[in-house]
C-alpha positions as CSV (number, residue, x, y, z in Angstrom):
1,X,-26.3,18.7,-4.6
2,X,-26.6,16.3,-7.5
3,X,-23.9,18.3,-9.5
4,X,-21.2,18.2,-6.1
5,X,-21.7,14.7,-6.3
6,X,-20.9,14.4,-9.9
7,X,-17.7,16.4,-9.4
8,X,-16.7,14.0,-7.1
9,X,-17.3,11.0,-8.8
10,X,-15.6,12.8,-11.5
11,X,-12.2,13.3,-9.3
12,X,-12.4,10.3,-8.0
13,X,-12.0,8.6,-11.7
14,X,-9.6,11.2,-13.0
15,X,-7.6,10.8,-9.8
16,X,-7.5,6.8,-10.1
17,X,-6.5,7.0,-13.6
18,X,-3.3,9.1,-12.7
19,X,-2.0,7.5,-9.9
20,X,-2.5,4.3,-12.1
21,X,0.0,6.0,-15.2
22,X,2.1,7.1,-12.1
23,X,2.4,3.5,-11.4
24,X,3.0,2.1,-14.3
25,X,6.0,4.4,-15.0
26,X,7.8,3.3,-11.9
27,X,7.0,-0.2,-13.0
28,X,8.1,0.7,-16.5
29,X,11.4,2.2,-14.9
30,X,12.1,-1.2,-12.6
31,X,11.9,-3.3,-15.6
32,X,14.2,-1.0,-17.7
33,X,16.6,-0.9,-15.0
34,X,16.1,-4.9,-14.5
35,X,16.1,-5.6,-18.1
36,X,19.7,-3.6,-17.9
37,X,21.0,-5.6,-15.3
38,X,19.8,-9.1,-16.7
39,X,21.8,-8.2,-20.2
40,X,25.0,-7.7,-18.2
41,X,25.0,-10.4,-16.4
42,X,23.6,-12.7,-18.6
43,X,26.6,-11.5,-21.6
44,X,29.1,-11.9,-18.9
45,X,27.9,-15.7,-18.1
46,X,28.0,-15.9,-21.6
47,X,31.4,-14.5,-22.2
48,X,33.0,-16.9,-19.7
49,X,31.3,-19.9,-21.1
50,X,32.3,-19.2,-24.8
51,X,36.1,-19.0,-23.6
């Protein structure tokens, strides 16, 4: 009994820990596609201003 209960426990952290690196690479893809977006806009702001 005590070892079905350290398998668990044992699943249960491994589990967390990959649906917490799953999560930060969607976050990791948002900000790359935000970071992206920002740059254009911000060298087109910038382009009209310098004219």
């Amino acid at each position: 009994m005590g070892l079905v209960v350290l398998l668990l426990i044992l699943a249960l952290i491994f589990g967390g820990v990959g649906l917490f690196m799953e999560g930060l690479k969607i976050l990791l893809v948002i900000a790359g596609i935000l970071l992206i977006f920002g740059l254009l806009t911000g060298y087109r702001s910038y382009g009209r201003r310098g004219l």
